[in-house]
Residue, then its C-alpha position, 0 to 999 in steps of 0.5 A: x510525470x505527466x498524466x498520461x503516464x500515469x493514466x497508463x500505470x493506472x490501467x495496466x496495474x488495475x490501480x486507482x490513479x496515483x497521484x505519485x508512483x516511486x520507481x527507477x528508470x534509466x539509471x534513474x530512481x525516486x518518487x514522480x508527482x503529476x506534473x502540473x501543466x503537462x497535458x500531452x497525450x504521450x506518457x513523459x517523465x522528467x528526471x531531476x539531477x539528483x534522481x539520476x544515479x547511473x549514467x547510461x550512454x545514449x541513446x538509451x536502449x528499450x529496457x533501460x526506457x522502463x519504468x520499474x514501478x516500486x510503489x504508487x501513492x498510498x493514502x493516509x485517512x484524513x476523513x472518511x473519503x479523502x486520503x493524501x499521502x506524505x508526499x502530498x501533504x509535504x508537497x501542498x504545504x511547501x506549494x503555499x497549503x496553510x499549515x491549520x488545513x492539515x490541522x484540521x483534516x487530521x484533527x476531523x479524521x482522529x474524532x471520526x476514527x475515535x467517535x465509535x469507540x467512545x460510543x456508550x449510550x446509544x442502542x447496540x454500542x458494544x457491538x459498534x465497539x467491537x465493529x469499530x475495534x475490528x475495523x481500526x485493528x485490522x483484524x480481518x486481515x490478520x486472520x486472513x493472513x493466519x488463515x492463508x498461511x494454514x491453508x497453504x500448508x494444507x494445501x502442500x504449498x508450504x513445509x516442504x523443499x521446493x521443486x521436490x513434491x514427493x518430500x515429506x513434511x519436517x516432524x519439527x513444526x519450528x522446520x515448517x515455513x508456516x507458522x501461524x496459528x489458525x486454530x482461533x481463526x477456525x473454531x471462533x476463539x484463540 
């Protein structure tokens, strides 16, 4: 896929610019890197062979032209500010990349996501931990997640058929969509 159309993807999405997207077109599906040399201003993408899973008659109509966006390239944190993913990692090394480079940026990524939790001494270390804790955890998203999920069903989104806003909530909590628990995430402890 060459840069335009990933520029393209980019600005419609709102997304960083991929380096990779997966996604299906013209009886087509799989994963599409940024052409190397292609430097056209016009949106392309090549199929290989082995992409291709249903032949459609040509010429192909408008909507068999889509590209269905499944995925775009998610990083995996090597440092701090540098993320690459699988598929970039296995591309770079079958491209001639010596494998003691990603060696490396893995082994400089561990001791950064490690260093703040082996902190004992310095000034402020349990709340760095817990920070560190917080962070690598992800525990911010999960009480988000429980907390959204509360939230819908205060708000009437949840625990009840849809299409019909006149029913009552089932009295068997296990009956309602949502079922996280918010109470630790509202009161400061679970």
């Amino acid at each position: 896929m060459n840069k335009a159309a990933l520029v393209v993807i980019a600005l419609r999405f709102k997304f960083p610019f991929p380096t990779a997207v997966q996604g299906r077109i013209a009886g087509s599906k799989g994963l599409w890197i940024l052409h190397p040399t292609d430097s056209s201003s016009i949106p392309k993408i090549w199929i290989r062979q082995s992409q291709l899973k249903v032949k459609l008659p040509r010429p192909l109509r408008r909507g068999e032209r889509i590209l269905d966006l499944v995925q775009t390239s998610s990083g995996q944190t090597v440092l701090p500010t540098m993320h690459l993913s699988m598929q970039s990692i296995m591309n770079l090394s079958h491209n001639g990349v010596p494998d003691e480079v990603f060696i490396k940026l893995s082994a400089d990524g561990l001791n950064a996501a490690v260093g703040p939790l082996m902190d004992w001494r310095t000034p402020f270390a349990l709340a760095r931990l817990w920070q560190a804790v917080t962070h690598l955890g992800g525990v911010g998203g999960i009480r988000m997640s429980r907390m959204a999920a509360g939230l819908s069903r205060v708000l009437g989104y949840s625990g009840r058929p849809i299409g019909n806003p006149d029913a009552q909530a089932s009295a068997d909590p296990s009956e309602d969509q949502a079922t996280a628990s918010t109470r630790g995430d509202l009161d400061g402890g679970e």
